[in-house]
Structure formats: C-alpha cells, structure tokens
C-alpha positions as a printed Julia matrix, in Angstrom:
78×3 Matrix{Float64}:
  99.6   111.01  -127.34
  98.07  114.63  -126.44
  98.76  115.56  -129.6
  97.4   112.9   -131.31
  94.36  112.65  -129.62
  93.87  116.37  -130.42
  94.38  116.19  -133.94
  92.15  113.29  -133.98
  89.43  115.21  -132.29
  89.91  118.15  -134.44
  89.42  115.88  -137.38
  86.43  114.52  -136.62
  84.68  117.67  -135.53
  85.28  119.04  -138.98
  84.3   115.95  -140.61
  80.68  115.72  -142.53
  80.4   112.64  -141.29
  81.64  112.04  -137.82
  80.61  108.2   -137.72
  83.34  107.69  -140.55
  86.02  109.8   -138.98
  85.72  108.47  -135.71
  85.9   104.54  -136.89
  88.79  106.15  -139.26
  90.73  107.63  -136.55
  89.98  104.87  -134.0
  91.83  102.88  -136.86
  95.1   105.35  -137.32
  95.37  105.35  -133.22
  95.06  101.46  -132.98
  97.58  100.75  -135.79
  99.63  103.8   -134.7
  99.72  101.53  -130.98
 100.21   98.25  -132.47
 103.09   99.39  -134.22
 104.68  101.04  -131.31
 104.62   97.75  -129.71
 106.1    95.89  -131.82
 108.6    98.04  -132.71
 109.84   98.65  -129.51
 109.71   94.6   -129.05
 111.97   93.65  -131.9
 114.14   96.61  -131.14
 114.55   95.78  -127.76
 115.49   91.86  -128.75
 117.97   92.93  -131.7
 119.84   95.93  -130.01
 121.21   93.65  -126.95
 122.79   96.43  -124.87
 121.46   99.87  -127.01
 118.11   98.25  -125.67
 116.89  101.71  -123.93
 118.1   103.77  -126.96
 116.67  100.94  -130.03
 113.5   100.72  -128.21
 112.52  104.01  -127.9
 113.5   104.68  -131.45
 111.56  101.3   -132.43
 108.51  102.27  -130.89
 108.59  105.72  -132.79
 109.05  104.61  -136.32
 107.26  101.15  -135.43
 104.15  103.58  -134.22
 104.37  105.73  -137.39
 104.78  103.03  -139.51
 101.26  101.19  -138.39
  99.52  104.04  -138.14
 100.64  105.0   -141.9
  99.74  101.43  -142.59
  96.36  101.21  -141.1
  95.55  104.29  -142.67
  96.79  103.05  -145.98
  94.94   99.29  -145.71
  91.46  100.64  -144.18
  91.26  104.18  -145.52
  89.82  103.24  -148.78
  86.98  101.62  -146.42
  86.49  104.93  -144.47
C-alpha cells in the first residue's frame, strides 16, 4: 500500500493536469481494493482448508486484476 500510494503521488505530481491524475489514480486504488476483496472472498470460500494460503494469493491477483481493470474501463475517460 506504501508503495502504491507513492507511485500514485509521484504520478500525479508530474502530471500536467493534476485534477485528471488524481480522479485517475483515485480510480486504479479503488478498483485495485475492490478486487482485493473479492478475491480474497471467493478464494477463501473455494479453497476450504488452503483458506490462509488461497486468500492471500486471491487478494493479490484479485487486487491487480481490478486495478488493471479500472484502469482499462475508465482510463479512456481520464
């Protein structure tokens, strides 16, 4: 998250337009948490007993995944 945050930061202070970047990144980070959670939701109700192991690995790809999405569905809008 420290590193995200940073990055997202750094983006917007070299943007030309900061009001874009910062509704663009706001977007990345809320589909990058949305995905996370629901990742680590259906992993942790498919994996049974691998539950600690699934999840975590859910909530990484599922967080990647949305944030690749949102960036993808509202980054022609940004």
């Amino acid at each position: 998250m420290v590193v995200t945050i940073g990055v997202a930061v750094y983006n917007i202070a070299l943007a030309e337009e900061k009001a874009k970047a910062t509704a663009r990144e706001g977007v990345i980070i809320g589909g990058g948490l949305a995905g996370g959670a629901a990742g680590g939701a259906v992993a942790g109700l498919v994996c049974g007993p691998g539950a600690p192991v699934c999840v975590t690995v859910g909530v990484f790809v599922g967080g990647a995944l949305g944030a690749l999405g949102a960036d993808f569905m509202f980054g022609w809008i940004f």
